[in-house]
C-alpha positions as CSV (number, residue, x, y, z in Angstrom):
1,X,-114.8,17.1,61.7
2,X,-114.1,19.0,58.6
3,X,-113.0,22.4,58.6
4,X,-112.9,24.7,55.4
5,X,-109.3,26.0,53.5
6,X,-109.0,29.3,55.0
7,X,-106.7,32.5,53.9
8,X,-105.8,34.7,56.6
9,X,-103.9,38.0,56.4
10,X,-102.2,37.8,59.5
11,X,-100.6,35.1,62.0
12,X,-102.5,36.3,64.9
13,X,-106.4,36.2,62.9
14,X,-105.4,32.5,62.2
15,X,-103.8,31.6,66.0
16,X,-107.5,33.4,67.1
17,X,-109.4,31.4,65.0
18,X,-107.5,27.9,65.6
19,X,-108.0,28.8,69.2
20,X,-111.6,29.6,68.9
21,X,-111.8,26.1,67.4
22,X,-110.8,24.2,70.2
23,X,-106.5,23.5,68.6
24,X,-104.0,23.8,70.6
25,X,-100.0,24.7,69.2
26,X,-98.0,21.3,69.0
27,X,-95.0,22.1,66.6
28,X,-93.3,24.7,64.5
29,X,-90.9,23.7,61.5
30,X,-89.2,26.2,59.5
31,X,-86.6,26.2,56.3
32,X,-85.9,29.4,55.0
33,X,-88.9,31.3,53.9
34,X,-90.7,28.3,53.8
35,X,-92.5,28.3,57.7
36,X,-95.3,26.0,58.8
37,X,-97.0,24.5,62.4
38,X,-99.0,21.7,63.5
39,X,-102.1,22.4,65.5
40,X,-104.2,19.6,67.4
41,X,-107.5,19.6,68.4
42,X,-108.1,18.8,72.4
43,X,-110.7,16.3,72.3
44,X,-110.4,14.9,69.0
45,X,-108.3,13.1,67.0
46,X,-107.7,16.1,64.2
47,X,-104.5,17.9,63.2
48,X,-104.2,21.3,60.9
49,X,-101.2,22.5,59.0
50,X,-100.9,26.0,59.5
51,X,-98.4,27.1,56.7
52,X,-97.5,30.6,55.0
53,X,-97.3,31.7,51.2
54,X,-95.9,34.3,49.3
55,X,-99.1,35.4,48.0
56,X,-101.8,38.3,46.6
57,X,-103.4,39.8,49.8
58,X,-106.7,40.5,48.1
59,X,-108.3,40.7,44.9
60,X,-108.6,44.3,44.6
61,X,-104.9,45.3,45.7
62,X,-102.3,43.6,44.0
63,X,-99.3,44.2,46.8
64,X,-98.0,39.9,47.3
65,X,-97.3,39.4,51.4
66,X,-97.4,36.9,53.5
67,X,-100.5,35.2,53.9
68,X,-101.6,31.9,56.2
69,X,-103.6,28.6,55.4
C-alpha cells in the first residue's frame, strides 16, 4: 500500500482523511514546536507519520502557518 505525500491546512482535514483511510491514532510525541503522531492502519501492516511544519499555506498567499504531512 502506498499512499501519496500530502499537505493539509488543518489537523482535523488530515485526522478525516487518515480515518477515511482505514488508520487508527497510536501515538503522539511532542518537543517544543516540533509535534508529530503515529497512525496505523487496522488490517495491514502500514504506519504514517503525521508531523507539522512551519510552512507557506498556499502558493498565492504568502502568510507561513502551521501546516500537516
Amino acid at each position: 500500500m502506498f499512499i501519496k505525500e500530502r499537505k493539509f491546512n488543518s489537523y482535523l482535514l488530515a485526522q478525516n482523511y487518515l480515518r477515511e483511510l482505514g488508520f487508527s491514532f497510536q501515538s503522539r510525541h511532542s518537543f517544543k514546536e516540533d509535534k508529530s503522531e503515529l497512525w496505523k492502519h487496522r488490517n495491514k501492516n502500514v504506519w504514517i507519520h503525521l508531523k507539522n511544519d512551519f510552512d507557506y499555506q498556499n502558493s498565492h498567499f504568502f502568510i507561513k502557518d502551521l501546516a500537516y504531512w
